[in-house]
C-alpha positions as CSV (number, residue, x, y, z in Angstrom):
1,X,0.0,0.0,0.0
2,X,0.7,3.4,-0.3
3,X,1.7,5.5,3.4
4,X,3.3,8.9,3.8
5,X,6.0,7.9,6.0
6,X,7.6,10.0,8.8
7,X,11.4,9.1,8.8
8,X,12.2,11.7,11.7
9,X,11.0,14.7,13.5
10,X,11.1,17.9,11.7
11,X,9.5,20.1,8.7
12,X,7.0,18.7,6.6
13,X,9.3,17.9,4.0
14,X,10.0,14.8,6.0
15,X,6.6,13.3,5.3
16,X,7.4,11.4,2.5
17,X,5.1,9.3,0.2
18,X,6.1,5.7,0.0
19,X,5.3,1.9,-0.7
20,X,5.1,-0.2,2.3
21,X,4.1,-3.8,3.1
22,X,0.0,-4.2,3.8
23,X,-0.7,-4.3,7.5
24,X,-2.2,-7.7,8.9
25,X,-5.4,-8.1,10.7
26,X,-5.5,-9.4,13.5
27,X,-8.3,-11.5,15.3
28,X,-10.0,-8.9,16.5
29,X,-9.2,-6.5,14.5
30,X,-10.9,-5.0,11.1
31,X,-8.8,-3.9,7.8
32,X,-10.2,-0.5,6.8
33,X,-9.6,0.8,3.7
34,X,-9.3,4.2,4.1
35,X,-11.3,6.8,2.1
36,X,-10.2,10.0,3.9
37,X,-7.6,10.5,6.8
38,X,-8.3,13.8,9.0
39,X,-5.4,16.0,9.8
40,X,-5.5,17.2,13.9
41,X,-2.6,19.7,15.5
42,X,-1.6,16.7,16.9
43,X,-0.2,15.6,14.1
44,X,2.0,18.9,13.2
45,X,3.1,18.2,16.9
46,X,4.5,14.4,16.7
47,X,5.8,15.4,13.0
48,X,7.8,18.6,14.9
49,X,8.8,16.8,18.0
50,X,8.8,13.0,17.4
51,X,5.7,10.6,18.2
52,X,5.3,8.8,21.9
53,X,7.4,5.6,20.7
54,X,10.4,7.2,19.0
55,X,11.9,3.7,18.8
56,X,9.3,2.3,16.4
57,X,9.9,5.0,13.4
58,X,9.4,5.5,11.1
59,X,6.2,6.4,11.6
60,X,2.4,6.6,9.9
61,X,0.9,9.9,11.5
62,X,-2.8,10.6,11.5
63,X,-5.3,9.7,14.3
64,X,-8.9,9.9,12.3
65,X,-9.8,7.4,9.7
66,X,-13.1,6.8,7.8
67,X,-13.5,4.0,5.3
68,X,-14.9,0.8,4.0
69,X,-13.9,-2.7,6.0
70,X,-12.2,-4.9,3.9
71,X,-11.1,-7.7,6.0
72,X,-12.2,-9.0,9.5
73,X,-10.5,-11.1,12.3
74,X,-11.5,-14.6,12.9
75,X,-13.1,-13.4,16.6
76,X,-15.1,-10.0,15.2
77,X,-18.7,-10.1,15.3
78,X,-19.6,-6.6,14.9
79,X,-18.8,-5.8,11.3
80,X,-18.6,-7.5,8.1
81,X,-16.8,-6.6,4.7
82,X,-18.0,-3.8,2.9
83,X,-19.7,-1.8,6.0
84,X,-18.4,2.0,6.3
85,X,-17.2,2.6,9.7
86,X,-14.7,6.0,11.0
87,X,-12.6,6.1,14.0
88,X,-9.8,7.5,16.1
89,X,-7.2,5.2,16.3
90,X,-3.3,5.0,15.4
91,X,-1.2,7.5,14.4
92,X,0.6,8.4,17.2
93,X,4.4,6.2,16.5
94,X,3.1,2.6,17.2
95,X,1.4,0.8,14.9
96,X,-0.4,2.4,11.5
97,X,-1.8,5.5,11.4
98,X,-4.4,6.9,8.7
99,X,-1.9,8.6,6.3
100,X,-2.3,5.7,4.5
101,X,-4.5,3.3,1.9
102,X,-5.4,0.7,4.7
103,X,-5.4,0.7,8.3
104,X,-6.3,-2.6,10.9
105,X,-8.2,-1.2,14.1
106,X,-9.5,-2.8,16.7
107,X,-13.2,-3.8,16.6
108,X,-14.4,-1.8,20.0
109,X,-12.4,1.4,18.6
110,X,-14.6,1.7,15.3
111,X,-18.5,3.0,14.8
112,X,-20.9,2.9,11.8
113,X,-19.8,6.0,9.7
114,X,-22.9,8.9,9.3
115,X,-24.9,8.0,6.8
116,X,-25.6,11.3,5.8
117,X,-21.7,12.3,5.4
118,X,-19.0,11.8,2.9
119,X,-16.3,9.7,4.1
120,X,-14.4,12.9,3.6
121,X,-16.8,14.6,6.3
122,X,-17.0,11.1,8.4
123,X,-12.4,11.7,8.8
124,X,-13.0,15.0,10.1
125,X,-15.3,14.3,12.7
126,X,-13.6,11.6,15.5
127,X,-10.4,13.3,17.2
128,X,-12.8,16.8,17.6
129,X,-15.8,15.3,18.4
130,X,-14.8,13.4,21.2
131,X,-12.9,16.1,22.7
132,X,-15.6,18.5,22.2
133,X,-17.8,15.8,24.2
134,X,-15.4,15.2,26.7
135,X,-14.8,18.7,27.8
136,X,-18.2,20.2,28.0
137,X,-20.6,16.9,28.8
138,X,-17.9,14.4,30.7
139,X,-16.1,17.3,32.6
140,X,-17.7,20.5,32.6
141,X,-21.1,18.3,33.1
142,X,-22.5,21.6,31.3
143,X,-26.6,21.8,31.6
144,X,-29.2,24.0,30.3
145,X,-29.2,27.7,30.1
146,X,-25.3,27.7,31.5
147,X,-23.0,30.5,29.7
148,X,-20.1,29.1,27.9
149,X,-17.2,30.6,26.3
150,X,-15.2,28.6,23.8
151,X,-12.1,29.9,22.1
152,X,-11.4,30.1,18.6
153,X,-14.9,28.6,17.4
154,X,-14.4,28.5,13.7
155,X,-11.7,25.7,14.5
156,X,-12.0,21.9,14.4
157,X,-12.8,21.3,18.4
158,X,-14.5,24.9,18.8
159,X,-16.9,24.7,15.5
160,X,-18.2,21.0,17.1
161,X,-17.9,22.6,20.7
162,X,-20.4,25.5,20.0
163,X,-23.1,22.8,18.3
164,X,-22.7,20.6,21.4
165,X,-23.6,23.4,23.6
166,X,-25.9,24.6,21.8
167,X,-27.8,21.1,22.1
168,X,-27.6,21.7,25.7
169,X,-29.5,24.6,24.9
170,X,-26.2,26.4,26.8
171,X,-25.6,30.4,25.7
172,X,-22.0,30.4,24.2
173,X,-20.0,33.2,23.2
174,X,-16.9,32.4,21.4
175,X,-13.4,33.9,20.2
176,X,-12.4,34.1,16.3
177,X,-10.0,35.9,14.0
178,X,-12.2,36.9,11.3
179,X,-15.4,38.2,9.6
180,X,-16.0,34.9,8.1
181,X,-15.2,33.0,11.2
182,X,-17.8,35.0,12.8
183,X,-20.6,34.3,10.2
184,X,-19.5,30.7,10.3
185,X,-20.0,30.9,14.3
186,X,-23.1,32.6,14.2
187,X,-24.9,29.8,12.2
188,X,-23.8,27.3,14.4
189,X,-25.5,29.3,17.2
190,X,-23.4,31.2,19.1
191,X,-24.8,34.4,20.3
192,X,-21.8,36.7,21.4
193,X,-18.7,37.1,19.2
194,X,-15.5,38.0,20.5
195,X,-13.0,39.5,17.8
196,X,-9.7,38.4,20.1
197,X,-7.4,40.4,17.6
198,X,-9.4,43.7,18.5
199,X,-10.8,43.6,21.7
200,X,-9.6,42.3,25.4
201,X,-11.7,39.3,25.2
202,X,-11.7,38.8,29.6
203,X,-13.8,42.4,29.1
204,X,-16.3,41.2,26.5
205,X,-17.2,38.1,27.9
206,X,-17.5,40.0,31.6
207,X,-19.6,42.6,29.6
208,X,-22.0,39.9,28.0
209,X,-22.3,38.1,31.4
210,X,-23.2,41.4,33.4
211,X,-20.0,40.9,35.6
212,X,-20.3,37.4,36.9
213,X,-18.0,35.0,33.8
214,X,-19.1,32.2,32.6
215,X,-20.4,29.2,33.5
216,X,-17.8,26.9,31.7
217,X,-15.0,28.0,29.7
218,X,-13.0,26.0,26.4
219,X,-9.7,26.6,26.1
220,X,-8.4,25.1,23.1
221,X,-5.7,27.9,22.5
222,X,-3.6,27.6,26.2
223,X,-0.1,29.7,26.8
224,X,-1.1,32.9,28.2
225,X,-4.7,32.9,27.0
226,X,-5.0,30.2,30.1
227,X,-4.4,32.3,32.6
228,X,-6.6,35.4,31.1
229,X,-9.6,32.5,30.4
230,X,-9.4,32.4,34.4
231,X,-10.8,35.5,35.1
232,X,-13.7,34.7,32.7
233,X,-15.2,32.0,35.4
234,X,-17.8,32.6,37.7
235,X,-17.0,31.8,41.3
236,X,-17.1,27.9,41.4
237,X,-17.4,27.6,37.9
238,X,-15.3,25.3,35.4
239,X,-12.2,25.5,33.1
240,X,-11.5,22.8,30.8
241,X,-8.2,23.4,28.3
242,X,-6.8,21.0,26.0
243,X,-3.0,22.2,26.5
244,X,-0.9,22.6,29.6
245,X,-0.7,25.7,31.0
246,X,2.0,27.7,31.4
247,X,2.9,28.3,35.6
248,X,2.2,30.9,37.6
249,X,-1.9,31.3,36.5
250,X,-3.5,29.4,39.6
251,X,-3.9,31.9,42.4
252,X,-7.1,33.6,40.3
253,X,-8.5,29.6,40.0
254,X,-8.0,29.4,43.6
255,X,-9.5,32.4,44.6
256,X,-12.1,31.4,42.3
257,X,-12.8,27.9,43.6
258,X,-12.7,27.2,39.8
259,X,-12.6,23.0,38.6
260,X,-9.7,23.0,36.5
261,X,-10.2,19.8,34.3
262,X,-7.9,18.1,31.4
263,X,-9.1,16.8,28.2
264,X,-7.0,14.4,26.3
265,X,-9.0,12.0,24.4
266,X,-6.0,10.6,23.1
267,X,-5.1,9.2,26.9
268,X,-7.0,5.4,25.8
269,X,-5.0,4.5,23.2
270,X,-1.9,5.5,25.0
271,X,-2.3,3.7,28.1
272,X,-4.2,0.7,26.7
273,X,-7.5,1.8,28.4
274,X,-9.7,-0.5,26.4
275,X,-13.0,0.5,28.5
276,X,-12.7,4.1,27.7
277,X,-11.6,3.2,23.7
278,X,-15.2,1.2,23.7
279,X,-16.9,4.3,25.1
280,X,-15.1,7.0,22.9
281,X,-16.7,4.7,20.2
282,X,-20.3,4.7,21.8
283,X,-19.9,8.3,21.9
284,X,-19.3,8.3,17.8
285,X,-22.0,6.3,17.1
286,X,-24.3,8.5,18.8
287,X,-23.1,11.2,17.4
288,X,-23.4,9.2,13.8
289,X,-27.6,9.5,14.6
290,X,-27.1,13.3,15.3
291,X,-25.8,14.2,11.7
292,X,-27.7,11.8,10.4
293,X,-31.1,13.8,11.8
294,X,-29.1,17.6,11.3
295,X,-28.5,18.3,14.8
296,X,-24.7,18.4,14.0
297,X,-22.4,19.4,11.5
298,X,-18.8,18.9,10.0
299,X,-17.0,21.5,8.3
300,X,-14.6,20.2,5.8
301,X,-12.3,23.5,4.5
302,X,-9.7,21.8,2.5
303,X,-8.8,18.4,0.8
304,X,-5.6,17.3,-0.5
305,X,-3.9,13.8,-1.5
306,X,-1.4,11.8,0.3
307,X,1.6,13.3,-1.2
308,X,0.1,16.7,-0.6
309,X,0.7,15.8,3.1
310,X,3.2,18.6,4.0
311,X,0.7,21.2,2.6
312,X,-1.7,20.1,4.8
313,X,0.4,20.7,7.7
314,X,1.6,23.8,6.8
315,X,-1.9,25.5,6.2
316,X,-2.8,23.8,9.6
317,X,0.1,25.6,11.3
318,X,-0.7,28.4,9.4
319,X,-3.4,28.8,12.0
320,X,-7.1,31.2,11.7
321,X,-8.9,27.7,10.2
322,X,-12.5,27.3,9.8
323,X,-12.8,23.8,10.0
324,X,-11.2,20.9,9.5
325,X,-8.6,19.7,6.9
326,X,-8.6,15.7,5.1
327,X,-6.4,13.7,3.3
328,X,-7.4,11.4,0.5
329,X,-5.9,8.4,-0.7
């Protein structure tokens, strides 16, 4: 099969295009051709730095697959040749990854691909989805009527983020860069938005919640805008950032009695946490019946080939997306 192969860390140009051996499948696992591959910061990251298992490389980046099953394991039960399924599994330096023409996943990590999507749509969806879900249901435990702030909103985890909420029927206000990230925003239902390139957004969002901050607050940016997302919380309210943050920024949290809360939705497949992989699944086939009846979206900006990889990753790092970015075999 065709792969784009990461030989070692660096620029993009190390993402080479190349022919390597067909991966097996094993007994309970299913051999997914892949349609589309999404491409996630994540990836820029392990391409930049080197992936978690620096003694396997090289390495097959990409962590969101969608496709049509192939092959199955002898023990499988759940799918059969020829059924469209999408994930979030591999790509982190172990194993295959989705940069790729086939990919052999674990049965409990794969769900029944929207029906109502392109397979192009379907790879967008898993690594942002889950994360979105994560963050506002599993930590922030967000409920009806709460006010939410979620940075940069036009982006893959914010544009899923503000729809999620919005199910909730939460109020969000969200951060973005541009005139068409705001119209993009405002048609997935946020209500207040916060130009962050002209205008303190700490003031806007104390403005738009008459003093008192938010209920729950996204950060999917970190470094400083951590520690200024703070001040945005009501008293015993939550913060939930996908990045670590930089020291010094807990004394407002404190004084706050703020719940600080991690998301990492890549922490299953790391530590093997086969439970939680099963449940990240669960929580894409649900979402597969919510874009099947248009209660979500997926916004697809670009789409470019295998060997187009490094492009990809430069636009991505680029930064100011709407959306997500694919690759297609």
């Amino acid at each position: 099969m065709r792969a784009v192969l990461l030989n070692a860390p660096g620029g993009d140009e190390n993402l080479q295009l190349q022919t390597v051996p067909d991966p097996d499948c094993g007994p309970t696992q299913v051999l997914v051709e892949i349609k589309a591959a999404g491409v996630n910061p994540i990836d820029t990251k392990l391409r930049q730095r080197g992936t978690f298992y620096p003694e396997a490389m090289p390495a097959i980046l990409g962590c969101d697959g969608a496709g049509v099953v192939v092959a199955v394991g002898r023990e499988v039960r759940r799918y059969r040749v020829g059924d469209a399924v999408y994930f979030c599994h591999g790509g982190l330096g172990q194993g295959g990854g989705n940069y790729a023409e086939l990919i052999a996943v674990e049965e409990h990590c794969l769900a029944p691909k929207p029906a109502s999507l392109s397979f192009q749509e379907a790879a967008a969806v898993p690594l942002v989805l889950i994360t979105a879900w994560e963050a506002l249901y599993d930590r922030a435990q967000l409920d009806t009527r709460m006010r939410v702030l979620v940075h940069a909103g036009a982006g893959g985890v914010g544009h899923l983020a503000i729809q999620l909420a919005h199910l909730r029927e939460a109020r969000v206000c969200t951060t973005v860069g541009s005139r068409a990230a705001a119209e993009f925003v405002t048609g997935l239902g946020a209500e207040e938005i916060i130009f962050y390139k002209e205008t303190p957004f700490v003031e806007k969002v104390l403005a738009w919640t008459g003093g008192q901050g938010v209920d729950v607050a996204l950060d999917t940016v970190g470094g400083a805008v951590f520690g200024e997302t703070l001040r945005t919380v009501t008293y015993y309210g939550d913060c939930v950032t996908l990045l670590q943050p930089p020291a010094l920024t807990w004394e407002e949290a404190r004084r706050r009695n703020l719940r600080i809360s991690y998301t990492l939705m890549l922490t299953p497949q790391l530590a093997g946490l086969k439970a939680v992989q099963a449940y990240q699944a669960g929580l894409l086939a649900h979402a597969s019946q919510l874009f099947d009846t248009g209660k979500l979206r997926i916004q697809v900006s670009h789409s470019f080939s295998l060997a187009q990889a490094g492009v990809a990753h430069r636009l991505l790092e680029a930064g100011s997306m709407i959306g997500k970015i694919v690759l297609v075999p």
